[in-house]
Backbone as CSV, one residue per row, in Angstrom:
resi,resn,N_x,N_y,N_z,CA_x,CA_y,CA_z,C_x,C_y,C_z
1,UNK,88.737,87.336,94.046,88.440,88.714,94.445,87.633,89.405,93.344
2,UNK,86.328,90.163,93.514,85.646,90.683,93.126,86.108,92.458,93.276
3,UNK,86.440,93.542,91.898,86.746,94.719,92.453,86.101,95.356,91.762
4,UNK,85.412,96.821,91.698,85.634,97.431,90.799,86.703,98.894,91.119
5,UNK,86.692,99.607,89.574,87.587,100.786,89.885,86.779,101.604,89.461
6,UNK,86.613,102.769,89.878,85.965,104.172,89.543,87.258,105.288,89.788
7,UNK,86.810,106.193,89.258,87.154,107.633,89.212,86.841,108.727,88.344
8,UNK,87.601,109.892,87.714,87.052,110.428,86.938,87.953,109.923,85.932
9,UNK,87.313,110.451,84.401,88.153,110.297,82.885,89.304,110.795,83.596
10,UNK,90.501,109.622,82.780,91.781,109.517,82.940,92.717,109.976,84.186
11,UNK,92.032,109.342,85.219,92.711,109.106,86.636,93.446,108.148,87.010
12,UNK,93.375,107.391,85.886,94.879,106.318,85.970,93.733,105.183,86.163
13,UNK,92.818,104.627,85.805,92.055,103.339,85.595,92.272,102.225,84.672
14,UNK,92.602,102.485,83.450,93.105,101.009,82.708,94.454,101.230,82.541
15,UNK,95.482,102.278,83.272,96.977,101.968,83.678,97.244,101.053,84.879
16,UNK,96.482,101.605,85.737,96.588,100.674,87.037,96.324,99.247,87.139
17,UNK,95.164,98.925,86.457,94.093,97.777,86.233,94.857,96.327,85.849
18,UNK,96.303,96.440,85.106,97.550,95.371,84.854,97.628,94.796,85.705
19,UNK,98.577,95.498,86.948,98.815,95.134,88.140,98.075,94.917,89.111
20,UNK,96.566,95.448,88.939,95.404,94.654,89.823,95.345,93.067,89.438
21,UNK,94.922,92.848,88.321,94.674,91.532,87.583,96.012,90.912,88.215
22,UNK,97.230,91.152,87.744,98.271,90.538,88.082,98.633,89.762,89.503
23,UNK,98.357,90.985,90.456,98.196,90.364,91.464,97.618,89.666,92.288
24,UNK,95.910,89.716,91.708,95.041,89.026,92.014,94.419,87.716,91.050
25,UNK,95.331,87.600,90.245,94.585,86.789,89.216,93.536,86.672,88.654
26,UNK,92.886,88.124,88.513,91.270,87.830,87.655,91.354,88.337,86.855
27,UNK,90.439,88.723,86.043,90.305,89.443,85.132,89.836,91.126,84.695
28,UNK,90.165,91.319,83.637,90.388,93.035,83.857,89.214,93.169,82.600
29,UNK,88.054,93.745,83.083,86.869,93.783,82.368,86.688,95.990,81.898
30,UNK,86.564,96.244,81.332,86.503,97.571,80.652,85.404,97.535,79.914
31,UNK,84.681,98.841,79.986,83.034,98.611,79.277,83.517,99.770,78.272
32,UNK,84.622,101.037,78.636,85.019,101.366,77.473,85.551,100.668,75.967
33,UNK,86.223,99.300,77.103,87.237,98.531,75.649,86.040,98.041,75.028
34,UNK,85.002,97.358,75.741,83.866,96.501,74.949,83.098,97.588,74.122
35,UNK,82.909,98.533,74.238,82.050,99.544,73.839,82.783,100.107,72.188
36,UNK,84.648,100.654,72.122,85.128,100.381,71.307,85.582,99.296,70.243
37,UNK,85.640,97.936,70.815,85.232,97.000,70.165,84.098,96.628,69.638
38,UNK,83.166,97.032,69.747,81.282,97.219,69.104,81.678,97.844,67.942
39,UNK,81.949,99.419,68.069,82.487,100.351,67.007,83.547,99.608,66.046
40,UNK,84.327,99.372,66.459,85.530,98.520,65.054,84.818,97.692,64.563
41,UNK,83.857,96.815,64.728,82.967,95.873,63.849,82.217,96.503,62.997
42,UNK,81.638,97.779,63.467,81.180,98.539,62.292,79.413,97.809,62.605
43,UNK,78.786,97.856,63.844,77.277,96.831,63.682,76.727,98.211,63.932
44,UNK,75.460,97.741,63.791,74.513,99.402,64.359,74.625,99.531,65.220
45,UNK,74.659,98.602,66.310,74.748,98.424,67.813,76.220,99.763,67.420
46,UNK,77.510,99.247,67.402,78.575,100.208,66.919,78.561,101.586,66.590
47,UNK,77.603,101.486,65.619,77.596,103.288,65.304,76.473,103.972,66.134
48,UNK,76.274,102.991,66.537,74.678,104.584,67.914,76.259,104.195,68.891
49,UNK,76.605,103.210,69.602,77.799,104.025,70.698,78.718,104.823,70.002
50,UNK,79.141,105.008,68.752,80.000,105.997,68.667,79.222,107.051,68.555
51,UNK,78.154,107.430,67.981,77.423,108.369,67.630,77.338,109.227,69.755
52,UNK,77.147,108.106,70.578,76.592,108.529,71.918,78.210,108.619,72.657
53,UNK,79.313,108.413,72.710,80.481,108.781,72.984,81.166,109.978,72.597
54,UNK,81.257,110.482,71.413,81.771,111.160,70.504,81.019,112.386,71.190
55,UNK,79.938,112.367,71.537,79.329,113.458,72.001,79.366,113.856,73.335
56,UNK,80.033,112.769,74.105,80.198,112.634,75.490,79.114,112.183,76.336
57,UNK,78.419,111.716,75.860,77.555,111.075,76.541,77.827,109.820,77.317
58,UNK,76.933,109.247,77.971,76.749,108.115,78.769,76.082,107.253,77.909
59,UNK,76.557,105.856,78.173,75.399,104.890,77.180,74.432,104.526,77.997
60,UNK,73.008,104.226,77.793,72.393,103.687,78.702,71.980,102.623,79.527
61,UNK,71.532,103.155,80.753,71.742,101.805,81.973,71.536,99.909,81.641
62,UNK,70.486,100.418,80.335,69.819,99.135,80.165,71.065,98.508,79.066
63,UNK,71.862,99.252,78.454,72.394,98.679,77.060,73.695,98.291,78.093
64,UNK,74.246,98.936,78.717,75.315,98.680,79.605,74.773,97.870,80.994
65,UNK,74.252,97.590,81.201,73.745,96.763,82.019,73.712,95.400,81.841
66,UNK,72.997,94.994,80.392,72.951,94.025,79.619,74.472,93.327,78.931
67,UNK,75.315,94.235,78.624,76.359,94.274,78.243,77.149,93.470,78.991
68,UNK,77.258,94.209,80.461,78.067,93.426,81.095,77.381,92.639,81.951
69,UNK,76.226,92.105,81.991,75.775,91.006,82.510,76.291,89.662,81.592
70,UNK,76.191,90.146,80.502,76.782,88.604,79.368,78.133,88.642,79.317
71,UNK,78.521,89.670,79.714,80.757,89.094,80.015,80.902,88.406,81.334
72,UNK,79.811,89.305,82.603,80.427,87.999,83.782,79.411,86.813,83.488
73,UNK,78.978,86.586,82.974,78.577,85.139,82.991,79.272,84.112,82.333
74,UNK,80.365,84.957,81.458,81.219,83.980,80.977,82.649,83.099,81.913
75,UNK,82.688,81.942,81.547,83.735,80.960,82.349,84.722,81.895,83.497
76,UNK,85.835,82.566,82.525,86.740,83.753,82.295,86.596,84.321,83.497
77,UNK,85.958,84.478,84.229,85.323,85.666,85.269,84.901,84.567,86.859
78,UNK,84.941,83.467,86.679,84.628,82.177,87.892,85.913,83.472,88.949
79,UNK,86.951,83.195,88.300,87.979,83.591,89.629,87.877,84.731,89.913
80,UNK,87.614,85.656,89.822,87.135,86.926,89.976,87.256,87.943,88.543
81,UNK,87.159,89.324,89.091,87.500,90.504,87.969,87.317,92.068,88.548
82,UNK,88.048,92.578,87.749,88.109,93.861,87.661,87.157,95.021,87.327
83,UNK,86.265,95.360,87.006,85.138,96.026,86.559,85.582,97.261,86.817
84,UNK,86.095,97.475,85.333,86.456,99.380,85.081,85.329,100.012,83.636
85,UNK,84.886,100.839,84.456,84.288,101.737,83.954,82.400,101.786,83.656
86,UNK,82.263,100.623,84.912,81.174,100.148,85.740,81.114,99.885,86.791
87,UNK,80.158,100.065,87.879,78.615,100.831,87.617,79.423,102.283,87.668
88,UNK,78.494,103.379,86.521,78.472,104.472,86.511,77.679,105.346,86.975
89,UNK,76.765,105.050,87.698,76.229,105.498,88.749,75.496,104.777,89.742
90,UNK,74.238,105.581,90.776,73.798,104.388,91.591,72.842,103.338,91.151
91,UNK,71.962,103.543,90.173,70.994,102.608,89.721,72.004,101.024,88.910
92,UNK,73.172,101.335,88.313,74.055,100.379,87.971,74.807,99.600,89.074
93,UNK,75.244,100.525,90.287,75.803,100.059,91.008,74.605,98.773,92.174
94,UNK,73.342,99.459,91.766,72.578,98.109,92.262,72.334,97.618,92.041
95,UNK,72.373,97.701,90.444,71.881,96.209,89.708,73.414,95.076,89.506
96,UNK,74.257,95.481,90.018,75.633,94.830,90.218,75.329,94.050,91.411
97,UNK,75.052,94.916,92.769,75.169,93.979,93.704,73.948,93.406,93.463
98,UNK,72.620,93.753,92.707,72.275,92.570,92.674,72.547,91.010,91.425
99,UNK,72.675,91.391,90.642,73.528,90.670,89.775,74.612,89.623,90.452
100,UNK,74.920,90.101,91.359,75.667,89.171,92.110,75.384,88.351,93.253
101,UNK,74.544,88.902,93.834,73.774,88.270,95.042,73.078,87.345,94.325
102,UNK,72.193,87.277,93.147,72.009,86.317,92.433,72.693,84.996,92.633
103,UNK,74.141,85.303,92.217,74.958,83.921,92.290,75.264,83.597,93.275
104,UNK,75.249,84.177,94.302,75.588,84.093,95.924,77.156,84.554,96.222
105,UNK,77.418,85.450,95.422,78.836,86.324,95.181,78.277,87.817,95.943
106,UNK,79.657,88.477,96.091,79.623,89.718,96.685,80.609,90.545,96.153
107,UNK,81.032,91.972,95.643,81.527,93.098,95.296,82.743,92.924,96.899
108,UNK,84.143,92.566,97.011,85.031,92.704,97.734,85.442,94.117,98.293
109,UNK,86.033,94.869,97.057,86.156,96.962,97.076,85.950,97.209,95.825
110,UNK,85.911,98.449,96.285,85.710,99.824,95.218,86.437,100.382,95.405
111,UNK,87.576,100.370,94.330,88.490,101.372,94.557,88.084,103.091,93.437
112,UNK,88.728,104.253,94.345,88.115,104.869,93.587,89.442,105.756,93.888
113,UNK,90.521,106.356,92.718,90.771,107.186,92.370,90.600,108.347,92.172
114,UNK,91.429,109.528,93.058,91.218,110.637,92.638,92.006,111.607,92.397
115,UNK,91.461,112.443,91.364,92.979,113.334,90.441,92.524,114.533,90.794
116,UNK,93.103,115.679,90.255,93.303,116.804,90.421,92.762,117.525,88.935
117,UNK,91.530,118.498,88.239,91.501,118.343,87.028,91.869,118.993,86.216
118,UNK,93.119,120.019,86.261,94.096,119.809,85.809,94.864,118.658,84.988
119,UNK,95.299,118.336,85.729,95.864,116.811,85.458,95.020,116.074,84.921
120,UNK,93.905,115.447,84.961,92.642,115.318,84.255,92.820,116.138,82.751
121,UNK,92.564,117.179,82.849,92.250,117.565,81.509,93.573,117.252,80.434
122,UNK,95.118,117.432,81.158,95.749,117.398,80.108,96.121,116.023,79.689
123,UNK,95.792,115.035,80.617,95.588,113.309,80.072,94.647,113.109,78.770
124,UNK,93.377,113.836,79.222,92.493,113.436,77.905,92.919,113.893,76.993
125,UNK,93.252,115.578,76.824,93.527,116.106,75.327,94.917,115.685,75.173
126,UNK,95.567,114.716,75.729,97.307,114.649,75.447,97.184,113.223,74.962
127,UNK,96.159,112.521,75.039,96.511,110.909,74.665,96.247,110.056,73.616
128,UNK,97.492,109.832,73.803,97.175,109.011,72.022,97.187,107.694,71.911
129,UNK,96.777,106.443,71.332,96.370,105.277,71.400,97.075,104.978,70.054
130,UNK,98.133,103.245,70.569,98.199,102.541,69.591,97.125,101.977,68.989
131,UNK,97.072,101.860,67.826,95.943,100.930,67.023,95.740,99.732,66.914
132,UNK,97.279,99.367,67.170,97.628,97.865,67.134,97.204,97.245,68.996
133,UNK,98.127,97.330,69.478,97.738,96.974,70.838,96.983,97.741,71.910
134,UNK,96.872,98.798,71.156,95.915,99.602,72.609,96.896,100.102,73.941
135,UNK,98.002,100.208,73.220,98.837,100.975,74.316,98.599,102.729,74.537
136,UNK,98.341,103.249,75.789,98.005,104.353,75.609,99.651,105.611,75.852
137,UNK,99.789,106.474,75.579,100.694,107.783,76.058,100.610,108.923,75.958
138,UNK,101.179,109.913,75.924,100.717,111.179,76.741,101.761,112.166,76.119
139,UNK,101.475,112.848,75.065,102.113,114.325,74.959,102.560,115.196,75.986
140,UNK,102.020,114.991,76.789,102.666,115.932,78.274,103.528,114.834,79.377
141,UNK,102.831,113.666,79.261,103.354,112.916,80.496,104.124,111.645,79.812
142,UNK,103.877,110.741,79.366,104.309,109.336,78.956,104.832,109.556,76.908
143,UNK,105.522,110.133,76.504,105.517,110.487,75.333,106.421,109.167,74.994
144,UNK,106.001,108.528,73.590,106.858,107.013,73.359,108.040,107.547,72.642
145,UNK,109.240,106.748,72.018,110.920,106.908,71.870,110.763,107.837,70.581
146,UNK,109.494,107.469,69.364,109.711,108.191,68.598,108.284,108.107,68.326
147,UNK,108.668,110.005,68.348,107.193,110.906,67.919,105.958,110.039,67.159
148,UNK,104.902,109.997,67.443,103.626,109.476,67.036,103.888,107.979,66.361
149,UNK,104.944,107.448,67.145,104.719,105.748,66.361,104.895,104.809,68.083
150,UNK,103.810,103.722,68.520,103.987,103.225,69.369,105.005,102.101,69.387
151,UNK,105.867,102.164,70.601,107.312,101.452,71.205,106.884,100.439,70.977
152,UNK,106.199,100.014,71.360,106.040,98.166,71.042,105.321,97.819,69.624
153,UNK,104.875,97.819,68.532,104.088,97.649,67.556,104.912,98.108,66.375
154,UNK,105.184,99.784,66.553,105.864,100.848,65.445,104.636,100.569,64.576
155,UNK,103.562,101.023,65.582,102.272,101.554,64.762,102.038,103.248,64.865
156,UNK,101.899,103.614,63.614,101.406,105.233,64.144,100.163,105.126,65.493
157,UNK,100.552,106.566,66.236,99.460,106.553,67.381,97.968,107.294,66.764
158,UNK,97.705,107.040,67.035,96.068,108.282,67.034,95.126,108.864,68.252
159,UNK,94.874,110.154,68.099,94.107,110.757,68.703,92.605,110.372,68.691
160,UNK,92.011,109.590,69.933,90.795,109.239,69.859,89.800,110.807,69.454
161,UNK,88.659,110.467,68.719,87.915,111.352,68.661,87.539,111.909,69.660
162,UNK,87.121,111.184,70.626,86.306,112.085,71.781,87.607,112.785,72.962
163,UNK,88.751,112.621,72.562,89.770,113.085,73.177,89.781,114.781,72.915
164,UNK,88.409,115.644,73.465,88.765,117.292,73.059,88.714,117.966,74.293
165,UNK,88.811,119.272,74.510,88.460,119.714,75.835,87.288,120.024,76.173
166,UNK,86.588,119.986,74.975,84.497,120.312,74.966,83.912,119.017,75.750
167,UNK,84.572,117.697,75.232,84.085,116.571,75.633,84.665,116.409,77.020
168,UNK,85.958,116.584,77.141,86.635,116.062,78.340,85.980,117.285,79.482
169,UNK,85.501,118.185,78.764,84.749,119.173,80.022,83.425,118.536,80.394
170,UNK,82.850,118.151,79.572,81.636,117.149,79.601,81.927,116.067,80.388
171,UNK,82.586,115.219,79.867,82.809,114.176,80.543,82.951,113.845,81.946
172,UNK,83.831,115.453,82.652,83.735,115.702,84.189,83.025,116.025,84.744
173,UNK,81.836,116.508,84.080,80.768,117.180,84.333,79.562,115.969,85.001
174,UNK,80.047,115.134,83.787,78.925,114.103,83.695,79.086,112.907,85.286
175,UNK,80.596,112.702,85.332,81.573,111.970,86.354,80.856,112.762,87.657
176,UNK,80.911,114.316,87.800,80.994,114.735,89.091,79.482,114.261,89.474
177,UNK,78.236,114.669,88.548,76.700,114.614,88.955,76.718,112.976,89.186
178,UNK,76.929,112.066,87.899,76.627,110.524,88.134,77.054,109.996,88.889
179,UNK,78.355,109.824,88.511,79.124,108.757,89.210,79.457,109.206,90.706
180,UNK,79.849,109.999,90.657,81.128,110.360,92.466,79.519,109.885,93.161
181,UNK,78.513,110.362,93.430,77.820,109.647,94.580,77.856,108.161,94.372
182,UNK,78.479,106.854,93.953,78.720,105.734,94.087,79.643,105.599,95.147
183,UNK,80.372,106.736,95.189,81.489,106.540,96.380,80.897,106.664,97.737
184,UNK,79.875,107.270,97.983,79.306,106.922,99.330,78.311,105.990,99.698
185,UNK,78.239,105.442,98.338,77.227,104.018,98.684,78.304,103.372,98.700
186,UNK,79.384,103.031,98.131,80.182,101.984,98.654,81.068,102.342,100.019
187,UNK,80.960,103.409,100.048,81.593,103.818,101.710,80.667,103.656,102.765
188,UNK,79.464,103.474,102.578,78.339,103.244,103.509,78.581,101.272,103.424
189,UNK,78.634,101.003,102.357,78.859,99.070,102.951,80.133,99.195,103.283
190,UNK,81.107,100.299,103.320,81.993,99.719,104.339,83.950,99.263,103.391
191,UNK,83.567,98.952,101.826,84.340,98.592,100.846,84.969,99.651,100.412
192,UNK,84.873,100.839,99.844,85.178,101.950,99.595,86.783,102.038,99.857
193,UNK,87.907,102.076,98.830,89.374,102.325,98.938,89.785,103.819,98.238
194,UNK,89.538,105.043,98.911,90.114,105.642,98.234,91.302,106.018,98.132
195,UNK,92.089,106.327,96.738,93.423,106.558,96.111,93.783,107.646,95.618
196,UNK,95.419,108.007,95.604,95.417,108.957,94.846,96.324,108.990,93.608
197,UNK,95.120,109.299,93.012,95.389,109.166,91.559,96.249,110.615,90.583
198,UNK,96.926,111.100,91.074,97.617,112.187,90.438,98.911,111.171,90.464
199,UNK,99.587,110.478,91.069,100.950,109.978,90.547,101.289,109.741,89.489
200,UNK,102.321,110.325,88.815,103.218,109.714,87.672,103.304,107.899,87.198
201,UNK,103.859,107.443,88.000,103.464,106.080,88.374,102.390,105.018,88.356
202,UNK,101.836,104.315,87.569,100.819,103.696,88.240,101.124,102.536,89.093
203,UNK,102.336,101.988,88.736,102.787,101.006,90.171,102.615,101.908,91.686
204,UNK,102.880,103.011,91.565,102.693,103.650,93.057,101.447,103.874,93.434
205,UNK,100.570,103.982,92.297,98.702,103.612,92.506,98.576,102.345,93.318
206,UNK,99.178,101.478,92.491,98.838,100.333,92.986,99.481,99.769,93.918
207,UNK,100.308,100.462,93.993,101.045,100.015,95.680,99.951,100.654,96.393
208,UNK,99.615,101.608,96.705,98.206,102.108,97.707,97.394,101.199,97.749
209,UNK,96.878,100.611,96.485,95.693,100.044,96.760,96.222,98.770,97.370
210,UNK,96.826,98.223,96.959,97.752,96.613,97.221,97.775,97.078,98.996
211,UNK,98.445,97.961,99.494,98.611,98.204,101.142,97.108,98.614,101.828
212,UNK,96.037,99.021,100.991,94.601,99.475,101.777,94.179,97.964,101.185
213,UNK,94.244,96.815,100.268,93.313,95.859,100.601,93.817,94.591,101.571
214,UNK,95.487,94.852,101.707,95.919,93.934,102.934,95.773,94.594,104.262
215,UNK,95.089,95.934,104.036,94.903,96.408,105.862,93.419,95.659,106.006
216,UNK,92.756,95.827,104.516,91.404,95.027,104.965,91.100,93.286,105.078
């Protein structure tokens, strides 16, 4: 199975994304995680995306394009995958299906999440990231056993930089113009799952999606 996930910043996309992989056995591909992994190496490539994140920006079509053309071509990805936080808009979303028509593969759904932004805003400015494993939680919603050290690691948490309300206002800004029209090109082929993404839960995310891809 071929998926991707869309929605807006922090609608429950790399919470949910476990139990996609899990149940489908592929793989769970993130152009945020690859994009932060650039940055921890410290390459130039690294500091122009932090320099272009930090500010809330978008990276561009061609650098992210390229990007994840060389992860699915790797072995890893034969059985399918997950594709979060790509295509970000429509010119990406066609160079996907074509990228794939290439191999004589096809895009299965699009699932696309949607929150309330409210709820939205207080995910971004509330979340804090282990360092060690990349576990994420939530000052308002998911807070771990003891104050700023993550449950599994007992690593202090940290506040990503671009975690502010200047950016996270940006960031929706950027989501509503780019991205959301992907949802009616994939609702026009017909794939299009939309969810709702305000639950507490992300097993109850993914119970939705799990019951809309066995109706399809």
């Amino acid at each position: 199975m071929r998926f991707i996930i869309t929605g807006p910043p922090a609608s429950g996309k790399g919470s949910v994304a476990p139990f996609i992989t899990k149940e489908y056995n592929i793989l769970h591909i993130s152009t945020g995680q690859m994009f932060r992994e650039e940055i921890k190496k410290g390459t130039a490539l690294g500091l122009e995306l932090k320099k272009i994140l930090d500010q809330g920006h978008l990276v561009s079509d061609e650098l992210t394009d390229e990007m994840v053309r060389q992860r699915l071509n790797q072995d890893d990805c034969k059985n399918g995958f997950l594709l979060d936080g790509f295509p970000r808009n429509i010119n990406q979303a066609k160079y996907l299906d074509a990228y794939l028509e290439e191999k004589g593969l096809k895009l299965d759904f699009a699932i696309a999440l949607v929150a309330d932004k409210d709820i939205i805003i207080k995910r971004l400015i509330g979340r804090r990231v282990c360092q060690t494993c990349g576990k994420n939680y939530n000052i308002y919603f998911t807070q771990p056993k003891k104050e700023g050290v993550c449950d599994l690691c007992n690593t202090k948490l940290v506040k990503r930089s671009d975690d502010t309300l200047e950016i996270a206002e940006a960031r929706l800004q950027i989501y509503n113009e780019e991205t959301a029209p992907i949802l009616k090109y994939y609702e026009e082929k017909g794939i299009l799952l939309k969810v709702d993404g305000n639950l507490k839960e992300s097993y109850d995310t993914f119970l939705q999606i799990k019951e809309k891809v066995n109706a399809k």
